[in-house]
KEVEX-225858 format. One record per atom (N, C-alpha, C): residue in three letters; atom name; x negated, y, z negated. Coordinates in nm, 2 decimals, always signed. Layout:
# residues N
Ala,CA,X,Y,Z
...
This chain:
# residues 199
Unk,N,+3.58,+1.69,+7.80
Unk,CA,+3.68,+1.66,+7.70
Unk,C,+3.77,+1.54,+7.75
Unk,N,+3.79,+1.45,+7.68
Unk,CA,+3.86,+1.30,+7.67
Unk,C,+4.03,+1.33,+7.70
Unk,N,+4.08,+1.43,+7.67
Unk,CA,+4.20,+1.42,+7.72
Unk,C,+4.23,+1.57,+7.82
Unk,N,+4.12,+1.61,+7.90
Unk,CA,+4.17,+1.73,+7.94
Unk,C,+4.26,+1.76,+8.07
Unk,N,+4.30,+1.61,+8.10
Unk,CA,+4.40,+1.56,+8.21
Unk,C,+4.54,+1.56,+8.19
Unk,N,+4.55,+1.56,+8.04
Unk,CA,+4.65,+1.54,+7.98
Unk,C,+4.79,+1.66,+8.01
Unk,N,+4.74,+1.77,+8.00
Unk,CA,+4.88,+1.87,+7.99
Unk,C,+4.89,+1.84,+8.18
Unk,N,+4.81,+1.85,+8.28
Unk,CA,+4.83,+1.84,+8.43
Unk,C,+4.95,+1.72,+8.49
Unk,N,+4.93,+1.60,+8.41
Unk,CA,+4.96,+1.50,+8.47
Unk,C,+5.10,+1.53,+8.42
Unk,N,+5.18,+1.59,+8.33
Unk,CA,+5.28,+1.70,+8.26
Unk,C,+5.35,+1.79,+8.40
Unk,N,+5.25,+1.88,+8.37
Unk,CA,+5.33,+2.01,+8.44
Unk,C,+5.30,+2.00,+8.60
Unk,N,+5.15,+1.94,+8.64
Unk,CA,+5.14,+1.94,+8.82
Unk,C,+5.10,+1.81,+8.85
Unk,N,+5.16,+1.73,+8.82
Unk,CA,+5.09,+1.56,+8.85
Unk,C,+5.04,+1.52,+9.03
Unk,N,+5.06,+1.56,+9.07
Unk,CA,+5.00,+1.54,+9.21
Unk,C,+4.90,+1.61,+9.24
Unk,N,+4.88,+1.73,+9.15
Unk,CA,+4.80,+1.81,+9.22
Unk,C,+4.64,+1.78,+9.09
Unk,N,+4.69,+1.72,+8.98
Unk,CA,+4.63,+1.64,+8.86
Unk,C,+4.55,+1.56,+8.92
Unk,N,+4.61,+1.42,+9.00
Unk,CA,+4.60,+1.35,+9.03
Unk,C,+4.45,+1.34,+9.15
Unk,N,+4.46,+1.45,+9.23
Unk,CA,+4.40,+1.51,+9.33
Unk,C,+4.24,+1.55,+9.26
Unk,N,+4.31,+1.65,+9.15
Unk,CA,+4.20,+1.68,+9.03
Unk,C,+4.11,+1.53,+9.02
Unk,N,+4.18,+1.49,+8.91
Unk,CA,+4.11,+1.31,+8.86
Unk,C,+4.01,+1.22,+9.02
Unk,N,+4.06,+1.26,+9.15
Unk,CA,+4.03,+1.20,+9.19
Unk,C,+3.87,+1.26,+9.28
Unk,N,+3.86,+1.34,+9.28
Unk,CA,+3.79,+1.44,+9.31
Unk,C,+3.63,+1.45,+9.21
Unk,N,+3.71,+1.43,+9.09
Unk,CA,+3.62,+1.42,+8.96
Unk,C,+3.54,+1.29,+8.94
Unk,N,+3.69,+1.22,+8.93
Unk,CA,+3.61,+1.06,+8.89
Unk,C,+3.49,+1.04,+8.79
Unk,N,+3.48,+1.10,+8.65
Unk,CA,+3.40,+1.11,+8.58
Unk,C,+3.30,+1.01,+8.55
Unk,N,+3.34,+0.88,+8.50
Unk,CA,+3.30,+0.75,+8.47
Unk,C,+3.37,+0.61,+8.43
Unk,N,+3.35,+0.52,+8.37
Unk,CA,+3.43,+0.39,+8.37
Unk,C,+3.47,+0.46,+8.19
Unk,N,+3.32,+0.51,+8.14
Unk,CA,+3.32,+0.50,+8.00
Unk,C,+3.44,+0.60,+7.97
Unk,N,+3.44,+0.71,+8.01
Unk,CA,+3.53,+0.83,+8.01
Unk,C,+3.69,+0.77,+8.02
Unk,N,+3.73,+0.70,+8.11
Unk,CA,+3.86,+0.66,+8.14
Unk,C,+3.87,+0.53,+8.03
Unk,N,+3.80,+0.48,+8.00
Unk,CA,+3.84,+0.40,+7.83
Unk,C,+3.82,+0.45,+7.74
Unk,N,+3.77,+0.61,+7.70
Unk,CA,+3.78,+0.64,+7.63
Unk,C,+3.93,+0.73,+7.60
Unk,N,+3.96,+0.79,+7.74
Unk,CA,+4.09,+0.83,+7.70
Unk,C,+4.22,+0.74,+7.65
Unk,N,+4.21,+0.62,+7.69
Unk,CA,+4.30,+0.51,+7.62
Unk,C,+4.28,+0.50,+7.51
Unk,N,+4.12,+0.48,+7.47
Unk,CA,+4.13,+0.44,+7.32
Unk,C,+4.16,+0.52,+7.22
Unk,N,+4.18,+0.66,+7.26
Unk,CA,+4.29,+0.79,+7.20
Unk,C,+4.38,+0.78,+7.20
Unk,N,+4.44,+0.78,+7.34
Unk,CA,+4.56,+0.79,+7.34
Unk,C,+4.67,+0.68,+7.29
Unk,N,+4.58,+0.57,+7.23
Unk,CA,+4.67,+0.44,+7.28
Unk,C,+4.67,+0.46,+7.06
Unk,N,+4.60,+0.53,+6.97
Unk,CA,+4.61,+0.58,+6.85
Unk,C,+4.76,+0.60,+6.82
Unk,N,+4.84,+0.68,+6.92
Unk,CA,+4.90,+0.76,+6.87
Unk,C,+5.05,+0.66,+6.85
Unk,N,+5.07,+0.60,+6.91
Unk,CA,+5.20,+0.46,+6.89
Unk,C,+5.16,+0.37,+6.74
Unk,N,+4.97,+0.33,+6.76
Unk,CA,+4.98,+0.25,+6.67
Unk,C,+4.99,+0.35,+6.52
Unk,N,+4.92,+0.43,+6.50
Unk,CA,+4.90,+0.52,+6.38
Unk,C,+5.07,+0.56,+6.32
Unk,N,+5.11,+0.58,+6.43
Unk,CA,+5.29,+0.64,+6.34
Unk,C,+5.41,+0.50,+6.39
Unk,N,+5.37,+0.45,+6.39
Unk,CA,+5.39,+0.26,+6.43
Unk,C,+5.36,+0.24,+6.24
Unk,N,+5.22,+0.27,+6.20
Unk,CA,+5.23,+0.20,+6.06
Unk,C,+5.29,+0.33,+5.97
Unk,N,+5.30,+0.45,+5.97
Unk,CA,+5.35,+0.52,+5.90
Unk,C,+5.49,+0.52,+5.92
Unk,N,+5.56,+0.51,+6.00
Unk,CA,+5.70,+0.48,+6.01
Unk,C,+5.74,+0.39,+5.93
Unk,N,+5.67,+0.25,+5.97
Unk,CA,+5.71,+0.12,+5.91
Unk,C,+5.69,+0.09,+5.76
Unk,N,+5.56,+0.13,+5.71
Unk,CA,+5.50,+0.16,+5.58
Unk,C,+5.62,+0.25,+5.48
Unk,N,+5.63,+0.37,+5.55
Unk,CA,+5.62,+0.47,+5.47
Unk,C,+5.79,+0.54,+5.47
Unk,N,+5.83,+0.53,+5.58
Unk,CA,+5.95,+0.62,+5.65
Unk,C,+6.08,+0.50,+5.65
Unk,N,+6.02,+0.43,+5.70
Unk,CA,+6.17,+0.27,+5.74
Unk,C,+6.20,+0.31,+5.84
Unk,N,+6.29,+0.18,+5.91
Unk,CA,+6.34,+0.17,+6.02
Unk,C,+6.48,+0.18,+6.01
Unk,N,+6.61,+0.23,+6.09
Unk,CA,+6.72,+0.25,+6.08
Unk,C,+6.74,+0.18,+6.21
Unk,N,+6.78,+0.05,+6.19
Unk,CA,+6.87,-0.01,+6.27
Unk,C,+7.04,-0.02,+6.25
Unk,N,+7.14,+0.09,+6.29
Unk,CA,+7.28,+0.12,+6.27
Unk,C,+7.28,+0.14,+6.14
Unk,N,+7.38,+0.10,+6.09
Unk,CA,+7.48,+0.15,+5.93
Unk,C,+7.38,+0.07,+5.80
Unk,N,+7.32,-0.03,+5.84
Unk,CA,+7.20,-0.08,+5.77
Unk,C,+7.12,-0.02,+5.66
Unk,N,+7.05,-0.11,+5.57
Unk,CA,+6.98,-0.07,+5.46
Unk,C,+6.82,+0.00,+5.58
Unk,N,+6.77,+0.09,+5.52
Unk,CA,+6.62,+0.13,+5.59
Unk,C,+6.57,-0.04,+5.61
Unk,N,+6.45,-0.06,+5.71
Unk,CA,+6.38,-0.17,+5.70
Unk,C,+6.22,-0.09,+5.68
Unk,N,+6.11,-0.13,+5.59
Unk,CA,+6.07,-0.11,+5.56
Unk,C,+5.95,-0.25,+5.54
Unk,N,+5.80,-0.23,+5.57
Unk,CA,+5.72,-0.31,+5.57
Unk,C,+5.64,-0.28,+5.45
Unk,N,+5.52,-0.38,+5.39
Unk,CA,+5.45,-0.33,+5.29
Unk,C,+5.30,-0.29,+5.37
Unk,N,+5.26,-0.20,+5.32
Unk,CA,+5.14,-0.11,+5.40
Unk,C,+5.00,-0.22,+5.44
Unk,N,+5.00,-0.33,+5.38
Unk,CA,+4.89,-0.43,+5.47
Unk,C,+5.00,-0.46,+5.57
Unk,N,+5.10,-0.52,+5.58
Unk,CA,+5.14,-0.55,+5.65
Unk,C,+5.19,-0.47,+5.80
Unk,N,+5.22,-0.33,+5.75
Unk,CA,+5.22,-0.23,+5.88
Unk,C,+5.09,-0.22,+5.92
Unk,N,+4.97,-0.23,+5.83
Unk,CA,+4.85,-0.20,+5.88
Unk,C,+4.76,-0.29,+5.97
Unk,N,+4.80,-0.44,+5.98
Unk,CA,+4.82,-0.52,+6.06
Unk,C,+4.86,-0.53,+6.21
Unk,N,+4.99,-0.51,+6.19
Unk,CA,+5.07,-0.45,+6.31
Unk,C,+5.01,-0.39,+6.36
Unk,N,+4.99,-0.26,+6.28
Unk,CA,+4.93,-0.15,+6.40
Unk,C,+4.79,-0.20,+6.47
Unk,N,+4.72,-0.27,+6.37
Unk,CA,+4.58,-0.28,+6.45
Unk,C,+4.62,-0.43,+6.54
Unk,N,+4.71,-0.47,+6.53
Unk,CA,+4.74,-0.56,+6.62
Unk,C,+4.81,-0.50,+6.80
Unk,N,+4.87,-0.41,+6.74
Unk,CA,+4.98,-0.31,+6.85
Unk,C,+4.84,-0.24,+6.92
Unk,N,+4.79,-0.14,+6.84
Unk,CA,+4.66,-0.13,+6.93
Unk,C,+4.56,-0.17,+7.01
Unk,N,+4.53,-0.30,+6.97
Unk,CA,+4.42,-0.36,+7.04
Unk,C,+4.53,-0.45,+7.18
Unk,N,+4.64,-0.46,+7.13
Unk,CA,+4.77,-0.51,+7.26
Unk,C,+4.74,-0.41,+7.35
Unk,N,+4.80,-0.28,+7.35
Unk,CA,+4.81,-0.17,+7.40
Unk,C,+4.65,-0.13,+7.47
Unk,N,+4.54,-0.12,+7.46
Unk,CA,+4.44,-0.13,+7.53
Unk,C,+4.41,-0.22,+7.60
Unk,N,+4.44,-0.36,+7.55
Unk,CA,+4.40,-0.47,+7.64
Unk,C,+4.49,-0.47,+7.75
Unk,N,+4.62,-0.46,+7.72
Unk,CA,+4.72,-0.43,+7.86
Unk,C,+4.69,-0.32,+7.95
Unk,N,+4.62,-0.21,+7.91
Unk,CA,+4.59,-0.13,+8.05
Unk,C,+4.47,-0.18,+8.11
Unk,N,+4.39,-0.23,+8.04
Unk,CA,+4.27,-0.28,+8.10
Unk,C,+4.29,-0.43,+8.14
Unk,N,+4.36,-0.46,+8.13
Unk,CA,+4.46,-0.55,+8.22
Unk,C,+4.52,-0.53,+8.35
Unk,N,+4.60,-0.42,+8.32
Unk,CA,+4.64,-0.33,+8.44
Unk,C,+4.58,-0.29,+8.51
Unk,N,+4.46,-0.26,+8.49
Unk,CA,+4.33,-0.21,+8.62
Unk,C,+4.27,-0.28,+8.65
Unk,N,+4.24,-0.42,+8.61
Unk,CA,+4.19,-0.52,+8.65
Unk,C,+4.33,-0.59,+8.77
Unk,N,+4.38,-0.58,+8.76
Unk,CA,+4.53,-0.63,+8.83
Unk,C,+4.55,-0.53,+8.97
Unk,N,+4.50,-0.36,+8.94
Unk,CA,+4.54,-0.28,+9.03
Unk,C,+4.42,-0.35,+9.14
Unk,N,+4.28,-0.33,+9.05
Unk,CA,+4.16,-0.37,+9.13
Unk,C,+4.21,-0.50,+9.23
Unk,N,+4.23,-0.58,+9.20
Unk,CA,+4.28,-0.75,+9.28
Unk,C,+4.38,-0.69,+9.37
Unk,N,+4.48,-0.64,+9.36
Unk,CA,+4.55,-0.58,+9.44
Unk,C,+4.51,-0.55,+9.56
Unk,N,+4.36,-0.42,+9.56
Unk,CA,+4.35,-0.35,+9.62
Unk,C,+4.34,-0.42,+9.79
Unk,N,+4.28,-0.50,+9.75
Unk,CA,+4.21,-0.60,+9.92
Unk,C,+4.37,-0.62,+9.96
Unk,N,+4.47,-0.65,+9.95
Unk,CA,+4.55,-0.71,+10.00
Unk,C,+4.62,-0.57,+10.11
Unk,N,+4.57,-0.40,+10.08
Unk,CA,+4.60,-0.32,+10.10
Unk,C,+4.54,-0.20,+10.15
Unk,N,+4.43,-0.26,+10.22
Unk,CA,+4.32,-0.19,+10.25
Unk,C,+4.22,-0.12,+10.19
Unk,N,+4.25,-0.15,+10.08
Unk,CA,+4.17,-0.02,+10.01
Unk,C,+4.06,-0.07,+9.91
Unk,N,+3.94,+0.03,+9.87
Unk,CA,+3.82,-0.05,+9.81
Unk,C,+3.83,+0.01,+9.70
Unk,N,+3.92,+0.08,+9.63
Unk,CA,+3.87,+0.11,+9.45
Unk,C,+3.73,+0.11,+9.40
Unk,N,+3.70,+0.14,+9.32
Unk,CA,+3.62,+0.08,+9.20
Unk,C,+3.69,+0.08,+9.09
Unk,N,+3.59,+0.02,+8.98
Unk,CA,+3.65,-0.02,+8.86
Unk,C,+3.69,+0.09,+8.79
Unk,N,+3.64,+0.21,+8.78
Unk,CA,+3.68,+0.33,+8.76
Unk,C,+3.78,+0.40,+8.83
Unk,N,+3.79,+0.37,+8.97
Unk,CA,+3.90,+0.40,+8.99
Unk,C,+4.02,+0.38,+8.91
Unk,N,+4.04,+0.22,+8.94
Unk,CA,+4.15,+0.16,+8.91
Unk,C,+4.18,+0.19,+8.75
Unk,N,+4.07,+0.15,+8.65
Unk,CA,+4.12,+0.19,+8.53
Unk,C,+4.19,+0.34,+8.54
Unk,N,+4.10,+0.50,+8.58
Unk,CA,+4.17,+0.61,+8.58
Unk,C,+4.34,+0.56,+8.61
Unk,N,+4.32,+0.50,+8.75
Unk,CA,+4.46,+0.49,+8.76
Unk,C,+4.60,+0.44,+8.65
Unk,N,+4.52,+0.31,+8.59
Unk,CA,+4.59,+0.28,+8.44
Unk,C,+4.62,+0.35,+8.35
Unk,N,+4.51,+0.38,+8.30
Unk,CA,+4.49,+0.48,+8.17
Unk,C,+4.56,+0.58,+8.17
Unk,N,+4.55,+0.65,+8.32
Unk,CA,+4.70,+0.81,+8.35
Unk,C,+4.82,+0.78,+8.33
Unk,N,+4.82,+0.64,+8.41
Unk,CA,+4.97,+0.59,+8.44
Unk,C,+5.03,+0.54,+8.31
Unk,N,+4.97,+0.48,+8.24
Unk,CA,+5.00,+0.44,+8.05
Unk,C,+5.04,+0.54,+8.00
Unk,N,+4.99,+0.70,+7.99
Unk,CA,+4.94,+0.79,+7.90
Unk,C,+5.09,+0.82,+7.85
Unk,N,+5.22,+0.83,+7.95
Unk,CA,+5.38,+0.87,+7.87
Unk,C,+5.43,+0.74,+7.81
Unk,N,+5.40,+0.67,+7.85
Unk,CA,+5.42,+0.56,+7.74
Unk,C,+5.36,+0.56,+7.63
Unk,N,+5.25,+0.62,+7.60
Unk,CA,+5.18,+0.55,+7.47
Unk,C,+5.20,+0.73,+7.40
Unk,N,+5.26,+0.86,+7.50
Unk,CA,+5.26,+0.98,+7.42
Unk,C,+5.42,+0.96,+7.35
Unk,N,+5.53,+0.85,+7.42
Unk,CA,+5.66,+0.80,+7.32
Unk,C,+5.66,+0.74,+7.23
Unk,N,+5.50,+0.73,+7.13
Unk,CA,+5.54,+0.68,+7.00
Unk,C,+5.54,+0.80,+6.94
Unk,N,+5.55,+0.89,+6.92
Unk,CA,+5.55,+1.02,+6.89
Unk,C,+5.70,+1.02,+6.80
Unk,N,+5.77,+0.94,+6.91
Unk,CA,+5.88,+0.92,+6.83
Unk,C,+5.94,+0.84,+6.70
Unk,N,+5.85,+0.75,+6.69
Unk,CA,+5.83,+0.69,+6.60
Unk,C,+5.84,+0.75,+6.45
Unk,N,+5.82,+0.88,+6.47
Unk,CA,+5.87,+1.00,+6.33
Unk,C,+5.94,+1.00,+6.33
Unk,N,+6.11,+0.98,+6.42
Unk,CA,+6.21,+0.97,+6.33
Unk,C,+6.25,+0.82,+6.43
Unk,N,+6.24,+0.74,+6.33
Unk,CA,+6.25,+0.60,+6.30
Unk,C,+6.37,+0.56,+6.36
Unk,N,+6.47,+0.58,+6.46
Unk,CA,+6.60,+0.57,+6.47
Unk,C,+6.59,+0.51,+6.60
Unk,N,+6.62,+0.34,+6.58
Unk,CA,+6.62,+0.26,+6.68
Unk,C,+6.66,+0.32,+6.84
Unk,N,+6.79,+0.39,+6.81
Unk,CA,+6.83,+0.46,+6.95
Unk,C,+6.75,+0.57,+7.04
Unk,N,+6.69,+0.64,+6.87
Unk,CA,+6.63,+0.71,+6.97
Unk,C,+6.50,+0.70,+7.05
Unk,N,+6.43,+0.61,+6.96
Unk,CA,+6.30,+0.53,+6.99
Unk,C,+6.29,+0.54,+7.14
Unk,N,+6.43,+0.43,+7.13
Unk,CA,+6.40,+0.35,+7.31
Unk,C,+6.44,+0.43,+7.36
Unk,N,+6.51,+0.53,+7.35
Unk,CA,+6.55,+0.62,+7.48
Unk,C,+6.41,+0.76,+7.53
Unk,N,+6.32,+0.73,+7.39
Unk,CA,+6.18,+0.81,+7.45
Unk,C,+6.13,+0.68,+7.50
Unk,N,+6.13,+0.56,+7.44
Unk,CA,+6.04,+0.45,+7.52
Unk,C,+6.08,+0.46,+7.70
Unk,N,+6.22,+0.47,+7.72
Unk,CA,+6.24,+0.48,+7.84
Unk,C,+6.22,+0.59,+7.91
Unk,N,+6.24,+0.70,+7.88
Unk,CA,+6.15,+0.80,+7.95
Unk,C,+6.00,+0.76,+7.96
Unk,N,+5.94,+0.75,+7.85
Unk,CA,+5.79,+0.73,+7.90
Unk,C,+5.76,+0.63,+8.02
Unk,N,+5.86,+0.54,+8.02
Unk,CA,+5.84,+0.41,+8.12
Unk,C,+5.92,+0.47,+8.25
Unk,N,+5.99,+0.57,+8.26
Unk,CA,+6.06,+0.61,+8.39
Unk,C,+5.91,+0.70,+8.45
Unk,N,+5.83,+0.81,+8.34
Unk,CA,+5.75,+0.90,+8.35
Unk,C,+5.63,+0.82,+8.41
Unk,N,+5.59,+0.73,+8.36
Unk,CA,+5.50,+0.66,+8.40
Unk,C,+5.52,+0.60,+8.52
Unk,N,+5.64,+0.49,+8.57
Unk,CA,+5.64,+0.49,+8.67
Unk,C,+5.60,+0.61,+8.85
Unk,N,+5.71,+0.67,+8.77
Unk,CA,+5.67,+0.79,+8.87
Unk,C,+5.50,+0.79,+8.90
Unk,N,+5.46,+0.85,+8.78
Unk,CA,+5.32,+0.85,+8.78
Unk,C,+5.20,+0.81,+8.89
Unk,N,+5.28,+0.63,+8.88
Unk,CA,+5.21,+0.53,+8.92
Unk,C,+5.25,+0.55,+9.07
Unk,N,+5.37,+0.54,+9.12
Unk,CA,+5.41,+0.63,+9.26
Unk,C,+5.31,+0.73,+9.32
Unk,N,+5.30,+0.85,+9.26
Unk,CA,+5.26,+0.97,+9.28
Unk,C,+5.12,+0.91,+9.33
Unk,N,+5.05,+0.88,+9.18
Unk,CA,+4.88,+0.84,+9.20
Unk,C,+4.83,+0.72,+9.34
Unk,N,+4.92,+0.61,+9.36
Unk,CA,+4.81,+0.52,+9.41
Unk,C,+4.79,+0.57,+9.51
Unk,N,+4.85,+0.66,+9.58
Unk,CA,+4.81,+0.70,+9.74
Unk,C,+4.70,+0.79,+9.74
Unk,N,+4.71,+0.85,+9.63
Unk,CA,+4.58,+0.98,+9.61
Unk,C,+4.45,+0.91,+9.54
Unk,N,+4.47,+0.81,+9.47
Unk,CA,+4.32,+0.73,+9.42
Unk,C,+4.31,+0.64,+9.52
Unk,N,+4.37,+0.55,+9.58
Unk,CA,+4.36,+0.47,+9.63
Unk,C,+4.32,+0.49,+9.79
Unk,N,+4.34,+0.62,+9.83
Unk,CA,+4.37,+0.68,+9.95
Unk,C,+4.39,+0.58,+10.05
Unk,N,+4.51,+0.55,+10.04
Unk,CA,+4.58,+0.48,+10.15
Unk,C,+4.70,+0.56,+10.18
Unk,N,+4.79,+0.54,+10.32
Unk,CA,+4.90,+0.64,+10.32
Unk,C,+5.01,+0.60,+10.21
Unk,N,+5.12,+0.75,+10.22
Unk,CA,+5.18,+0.70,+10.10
Unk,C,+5.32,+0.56,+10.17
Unk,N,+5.31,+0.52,+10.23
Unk,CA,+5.42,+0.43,+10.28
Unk,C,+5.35,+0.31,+10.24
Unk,N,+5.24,+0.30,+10.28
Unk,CA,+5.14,+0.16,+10.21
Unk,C,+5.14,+0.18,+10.05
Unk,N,+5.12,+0.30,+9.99
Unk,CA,+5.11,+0.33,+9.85
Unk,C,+5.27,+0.29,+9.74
Unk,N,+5.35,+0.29,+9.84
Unk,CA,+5.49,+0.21,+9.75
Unk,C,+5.44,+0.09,+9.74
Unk,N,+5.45,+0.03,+9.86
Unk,CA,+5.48,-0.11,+9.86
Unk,C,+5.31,-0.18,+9.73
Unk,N,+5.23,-0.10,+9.73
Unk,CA,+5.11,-0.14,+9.66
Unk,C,+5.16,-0.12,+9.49
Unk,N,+5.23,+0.01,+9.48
Unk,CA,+5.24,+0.05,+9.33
Unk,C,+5.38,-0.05,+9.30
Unk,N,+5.44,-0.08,+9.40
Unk,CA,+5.58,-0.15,+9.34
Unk,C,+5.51,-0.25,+9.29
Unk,N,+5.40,-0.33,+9.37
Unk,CA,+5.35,-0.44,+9.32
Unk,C,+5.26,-0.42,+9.23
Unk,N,+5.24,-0.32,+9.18
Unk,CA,+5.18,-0.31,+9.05
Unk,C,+5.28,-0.30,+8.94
Unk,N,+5.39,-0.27,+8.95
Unk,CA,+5.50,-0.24,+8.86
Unk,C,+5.52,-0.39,+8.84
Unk,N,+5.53,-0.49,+8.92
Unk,CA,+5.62,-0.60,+8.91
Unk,C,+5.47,-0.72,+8.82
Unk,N,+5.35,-0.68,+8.84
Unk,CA,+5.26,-0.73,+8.75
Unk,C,+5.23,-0.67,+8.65
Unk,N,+5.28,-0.53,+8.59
Unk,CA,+5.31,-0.49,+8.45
Unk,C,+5.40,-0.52,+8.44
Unk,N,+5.49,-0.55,+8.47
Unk,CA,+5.61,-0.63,+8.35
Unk,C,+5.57,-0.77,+8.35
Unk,N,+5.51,-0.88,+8.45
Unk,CA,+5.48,-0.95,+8.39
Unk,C,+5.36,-0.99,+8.24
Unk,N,+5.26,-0.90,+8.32
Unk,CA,+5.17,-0.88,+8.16
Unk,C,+5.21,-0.82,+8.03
Unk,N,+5.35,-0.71,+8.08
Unk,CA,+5.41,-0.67,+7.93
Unk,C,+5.48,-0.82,+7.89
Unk,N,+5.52,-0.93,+7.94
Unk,CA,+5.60,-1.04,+7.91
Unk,C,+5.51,-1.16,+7.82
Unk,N,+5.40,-1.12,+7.88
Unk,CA,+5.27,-1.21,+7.83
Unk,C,+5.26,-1.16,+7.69
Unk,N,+5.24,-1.02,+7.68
Unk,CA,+5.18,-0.98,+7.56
Unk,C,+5.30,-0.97,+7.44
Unk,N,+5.43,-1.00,+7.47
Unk,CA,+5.50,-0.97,+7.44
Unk,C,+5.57,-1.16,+7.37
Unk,N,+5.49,-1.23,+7.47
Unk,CA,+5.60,-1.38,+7.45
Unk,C,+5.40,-1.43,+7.32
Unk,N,+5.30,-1.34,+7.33
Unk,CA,+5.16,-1.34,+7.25
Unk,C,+5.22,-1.34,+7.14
Unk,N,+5.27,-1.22,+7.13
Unk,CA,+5.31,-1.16,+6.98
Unk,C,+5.38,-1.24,+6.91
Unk,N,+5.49,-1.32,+6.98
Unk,CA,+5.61,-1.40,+6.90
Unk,C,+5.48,-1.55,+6.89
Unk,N,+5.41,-1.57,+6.94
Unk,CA,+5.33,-1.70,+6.90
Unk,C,+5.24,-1.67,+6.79
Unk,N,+5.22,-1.54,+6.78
Unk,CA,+5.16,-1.47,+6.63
Unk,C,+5.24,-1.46,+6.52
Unk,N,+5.34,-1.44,+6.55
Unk,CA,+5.45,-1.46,+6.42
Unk,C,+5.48,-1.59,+6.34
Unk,N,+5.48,-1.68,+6.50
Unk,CA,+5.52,-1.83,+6.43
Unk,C,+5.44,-1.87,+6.38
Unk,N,+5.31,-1.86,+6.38
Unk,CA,+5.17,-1.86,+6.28
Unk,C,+5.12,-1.83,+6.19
Unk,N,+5.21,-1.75,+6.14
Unk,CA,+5.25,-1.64,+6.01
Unk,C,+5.17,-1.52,+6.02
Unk,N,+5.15,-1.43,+6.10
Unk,CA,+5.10,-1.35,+6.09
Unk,C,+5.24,-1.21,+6.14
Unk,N,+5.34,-1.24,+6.12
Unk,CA,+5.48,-1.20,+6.10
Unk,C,+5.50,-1.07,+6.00
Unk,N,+5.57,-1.00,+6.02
Unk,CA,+5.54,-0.87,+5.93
Unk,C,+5.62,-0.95,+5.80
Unk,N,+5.59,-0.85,+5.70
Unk,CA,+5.62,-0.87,+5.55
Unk,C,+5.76,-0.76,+5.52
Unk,N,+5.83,-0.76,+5.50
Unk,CA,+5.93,-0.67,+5.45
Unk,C,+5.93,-0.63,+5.29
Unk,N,+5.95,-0.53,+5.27
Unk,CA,+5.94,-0.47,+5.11
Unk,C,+6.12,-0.47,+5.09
Unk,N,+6.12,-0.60,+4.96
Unk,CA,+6.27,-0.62,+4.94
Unk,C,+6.33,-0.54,+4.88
């Protein structure tokens, strides 16, 4: 099952982790649980926007027209998988500088787990309320980090003193690739491919 890692990495993440690493199923298995998981932001991403609006403060709803959310989303999703598979491509390059030999499966497992509370906070996205959004966006990004703490020493099997200094430096090359995909998006806008607003 494609997401049966999912409630562990929740309730026993170390001992998940240990699980996943033990297992190590395939490369195909670990992109397929992204390409699930990474659904659930874009899919209520266009139903929010489409259908529900956005409440930014005392403001009128903001509200997109349904090609235009449907864009977005398939734009937000194919972002959202290429950035983790970015991110394991990044973990992989990493690894030589820290002893350690990954495979490509490794490293993606390690992405795709460490993504997974991030991409389970579009959930939030049902109630549309700017404040509350980002305050699940930042849990998922506080959850995830952790995550990423927890995991590199157990996939990576290096000690965990080497495993900071390795995961920090993975933290510090996900925010640059979030900045990439992020300064992408605004060059997509100026090109017109900019959401549409329903007046």
């Amino acid at each position: 099952m494609i997401l049966n890692h999912l409630v562990g990495i929740y309730t026993h993440p170390k001992e998940e982790w240990q699980s996943i690493d033990r297992k190590h199923e395939n490369y195909f298995y670990a992109l397929s649980h992204i390409a699930v998981i990474a659904l659930i932001p874009a899919i209520i991403a266009y139903y929010s926007a489409a259908y529900l609006g956005w409440s930014i403060g005392a403001g009128d709803l903001i509200k997109l027209t349904p090609q235009s959310a449907l864009g977005m989303a398939f734009g937000m999703y194919f972002g959202l998988v290429a950035g983790v598979i970015g991110l394991a491509v990044l973990i992989h390059q990493l690894a030589n500088a820290f002893d350690a030999q990954p495979t490509y499966t490794q490293s993606l497992e390690l992405a795709a787990y460490t993504a997974t509370p991030l991409f389970m906070a579009g959930f939030a996205g049902l109630y549309p309320e700017l404040w509350f959004v980002m305050t699940a966006i930042l849990a998922g990004v506080s959850y995830s980090v952790y995550l990423l703490y927890s995991g590199v020493p157990i996939l990576m099997h290096i000690p965990e003193e080497k495993g900071f200094i390795y995961a920090s430096s993975v933290v510090t090359c996900g925010l640059v690739l979030m900045v990439i995909l992020m300064a992408s998006s605004v060059i997509l806008w100026s090109m017109g491919f900019g959401p549409v607003y329903v007046h």
